[in-house]
C-alpha positions in Angstrom: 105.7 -32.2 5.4 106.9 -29.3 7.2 106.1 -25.6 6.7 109.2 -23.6 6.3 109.5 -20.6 9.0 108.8 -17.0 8.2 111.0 -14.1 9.4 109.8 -11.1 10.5 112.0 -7.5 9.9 113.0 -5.7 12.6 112.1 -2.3 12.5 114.6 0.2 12.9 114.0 3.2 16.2 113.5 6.4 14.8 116.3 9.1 15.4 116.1 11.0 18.8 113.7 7.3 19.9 113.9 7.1 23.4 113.3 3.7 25.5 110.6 4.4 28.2 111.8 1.3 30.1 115.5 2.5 30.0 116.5 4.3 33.4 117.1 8.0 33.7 120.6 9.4 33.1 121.8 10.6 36.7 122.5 14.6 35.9 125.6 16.2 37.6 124.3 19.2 39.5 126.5 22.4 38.8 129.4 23.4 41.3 128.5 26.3 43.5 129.3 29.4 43.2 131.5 30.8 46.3 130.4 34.2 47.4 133.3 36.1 47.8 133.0 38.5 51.4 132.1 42.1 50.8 135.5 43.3 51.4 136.2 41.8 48.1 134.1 43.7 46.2 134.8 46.7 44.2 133.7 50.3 45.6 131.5 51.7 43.6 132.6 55.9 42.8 130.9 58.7 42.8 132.5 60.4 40.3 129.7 62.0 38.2 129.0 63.6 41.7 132.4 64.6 42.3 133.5 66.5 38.6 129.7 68.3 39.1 130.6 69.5 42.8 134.5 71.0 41.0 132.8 72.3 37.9 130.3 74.4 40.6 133.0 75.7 42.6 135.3 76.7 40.0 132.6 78.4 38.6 131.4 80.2 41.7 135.6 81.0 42.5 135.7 82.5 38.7 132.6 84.4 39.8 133.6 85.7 42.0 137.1 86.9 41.7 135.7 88.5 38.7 133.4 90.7 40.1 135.9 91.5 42.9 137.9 92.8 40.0 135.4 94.5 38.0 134.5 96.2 41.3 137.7 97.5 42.3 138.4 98.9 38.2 135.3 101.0 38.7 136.1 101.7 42.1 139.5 103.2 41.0 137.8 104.7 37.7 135.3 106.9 39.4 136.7 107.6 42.7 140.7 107.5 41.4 142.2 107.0 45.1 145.8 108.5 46.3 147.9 107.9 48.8 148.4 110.5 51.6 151.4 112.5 51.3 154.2 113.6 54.3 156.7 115.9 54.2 159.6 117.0 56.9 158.5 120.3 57.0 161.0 121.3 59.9 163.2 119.2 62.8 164.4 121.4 65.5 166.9 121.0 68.4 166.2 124.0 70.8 168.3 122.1 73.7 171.2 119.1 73.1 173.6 119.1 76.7 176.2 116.4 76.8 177.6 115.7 79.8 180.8 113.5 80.7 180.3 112.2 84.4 182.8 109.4 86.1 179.9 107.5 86.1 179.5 107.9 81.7 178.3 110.2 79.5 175.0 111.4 79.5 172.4 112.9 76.5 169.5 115.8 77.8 167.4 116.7 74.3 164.7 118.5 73.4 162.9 118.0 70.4 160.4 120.0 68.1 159.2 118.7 64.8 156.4 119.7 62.1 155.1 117.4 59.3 153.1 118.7 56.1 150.3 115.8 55.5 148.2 116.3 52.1 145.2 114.4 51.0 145.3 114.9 47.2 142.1 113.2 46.6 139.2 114.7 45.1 136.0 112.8 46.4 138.1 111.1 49.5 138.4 111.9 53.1 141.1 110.2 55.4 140.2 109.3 59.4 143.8 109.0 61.2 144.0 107.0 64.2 146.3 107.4 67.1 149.7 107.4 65.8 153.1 107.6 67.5 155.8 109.1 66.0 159.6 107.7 67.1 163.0 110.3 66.4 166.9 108.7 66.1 169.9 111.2 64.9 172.9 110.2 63.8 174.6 107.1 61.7 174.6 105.1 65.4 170.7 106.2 65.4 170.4 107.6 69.0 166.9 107.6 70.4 165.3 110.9 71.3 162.2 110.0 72.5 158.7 109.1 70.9 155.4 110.8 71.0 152.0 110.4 70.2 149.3 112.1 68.0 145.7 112.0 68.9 143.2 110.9 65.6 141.6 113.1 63.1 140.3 113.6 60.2 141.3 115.1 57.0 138.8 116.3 54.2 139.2 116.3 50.7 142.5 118.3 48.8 143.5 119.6 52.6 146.8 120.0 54.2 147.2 120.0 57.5 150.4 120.6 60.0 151.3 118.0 62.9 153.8 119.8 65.9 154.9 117.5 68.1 157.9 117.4 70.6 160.2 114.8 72.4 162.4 115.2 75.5 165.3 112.7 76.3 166.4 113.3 79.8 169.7 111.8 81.3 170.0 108.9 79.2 173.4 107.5 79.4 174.9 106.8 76.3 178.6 105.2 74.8 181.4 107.9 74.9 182.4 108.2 71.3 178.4 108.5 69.9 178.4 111.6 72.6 181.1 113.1 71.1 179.8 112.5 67.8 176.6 114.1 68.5 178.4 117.0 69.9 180.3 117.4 66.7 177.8 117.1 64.5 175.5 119.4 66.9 177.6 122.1 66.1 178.4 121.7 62.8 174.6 121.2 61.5 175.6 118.0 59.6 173.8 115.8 62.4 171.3 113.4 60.5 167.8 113.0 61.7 165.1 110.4 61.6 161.5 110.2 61.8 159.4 107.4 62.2 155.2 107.7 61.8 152.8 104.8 62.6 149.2 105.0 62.4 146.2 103.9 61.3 144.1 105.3 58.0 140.9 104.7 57.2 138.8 106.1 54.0 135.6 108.4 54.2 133.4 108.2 50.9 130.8 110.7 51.7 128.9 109.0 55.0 130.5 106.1 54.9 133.5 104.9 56.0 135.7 102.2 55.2 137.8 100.0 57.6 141.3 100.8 58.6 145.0 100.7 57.2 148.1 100.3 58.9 150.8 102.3 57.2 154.4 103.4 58.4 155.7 107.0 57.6 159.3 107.5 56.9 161.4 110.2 57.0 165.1 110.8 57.3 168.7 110.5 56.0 168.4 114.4 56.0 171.1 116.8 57.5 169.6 119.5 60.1 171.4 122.2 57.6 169.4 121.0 54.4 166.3 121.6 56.9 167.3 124.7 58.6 167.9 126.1 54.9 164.3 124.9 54.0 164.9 122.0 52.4 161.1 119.9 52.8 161.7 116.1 52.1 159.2 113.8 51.1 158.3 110.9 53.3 158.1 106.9 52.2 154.8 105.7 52.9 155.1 101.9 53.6 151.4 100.2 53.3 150.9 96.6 55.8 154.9 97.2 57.0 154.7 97.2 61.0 
């Protein structure tokens, strides 16, 4: 009599059982990375660096137009600076000969002319340079000749006189300004012109400050208004060469 076969269970493999005779899983190797070339890459700014460097120098340009400012207030408030003042005192024509030749007309003139200058200033001196001083008469403004002043200096609430003369000798001019130079000669209604340019500089105690180009003028007056002692004020024009 036979014996009847036993059967044995199969056990079940654990969760996560792994077969030691079961071949390794190939594993993909990750794609490479392509290094982009350095052109490609952003710039790195400086602009911390920057917005320090413009907070600095707007700060230092404040700064300093500040105390430029404050400087020139109290230079103003203590010292209280004036401009020079020129007056016409007197334009004379001791000589005017037209003469009418085939050849044209021709102008001999003598000139002699005074100027009142005042420095009104209180703790200021003024140092003149050279100037030269140019005269025209008449609406057609006929030269007369130019002449220069040597430098000096002025001291505090002074006035001082300038004389100087011009001589225009056979200068051939146009016809009709000849005879309107004549006519107005005569009848005292010839206008005159003066023209000053110089150099002033300003004297605060022993020192002395740098100088300023200014032009002096005087004119659109009659030689009757200044032979009956009338004394116009000159227009100082500051930087206008």
């Amino acid at each position: 009599m036979k014996m009847a076969a036993t059967s044995v269970p199969v056990l079940q493999k654990p969760p996560g059982y792994r077969d030691p005779n079961a071949p390794l899983p190939s594993v993909k190797k990750p794609p490479q990375i392509r290094k982009l070339p350095p052109s490609f890459y952003p710039k790195r700014r400086r602009r911390g660096c920057c917005r320090l460097c413009c907070c600095f120098l707007c700060i230092f340009i404040f700064t300093l137009a500040f105390l430029l400012v404050l400087a020139g207030a109290l230079f103003y408030v203590w010292f209280e600076p004036k401009l020079p003042t020129f007056y016409l005192q007197s334009f004379k024509i001791p000589r005017l000969d037209i003469s009418v030749k085939p050849d044209g007309t021709y102008l001999d003139c003598q000139t002699d002319v005074r100027f009142e200058v005042t420095n009104p200033n209180h703790k200021i001196t003024f140092n003149y340079g050279r100037s030269q001083v140019r005269m025209t008469v008449g609406e057609d403004d006929v030269a007369l000749g130019s002449a220069f002043i040597p430098g000096f200096r002025q001291e505090q609430k002074n006035t001082t006189v300038l004389k100087f003369g011009t001589q225009a000798n056979h200068m051939l001019i146009d016809d009709n300004i000849g005879t309107k130079l004549k006519g107005g000669f005569r009848s005292k209604q010839l206008m005159v012109f003066v023209e000053v340019r110089t150099r002033v500089g300003l004297g605060l105690g022993g020192w002395k400050m740098g100088m300023l180009g200014i032009k002096v003028l005087c004119g659109d007056v009659s030689l009757k208004k200044l032979d009956g002692g009338a004394m116009p004020r000159c227009k100082v024009n500051l930087l206008n060469w």
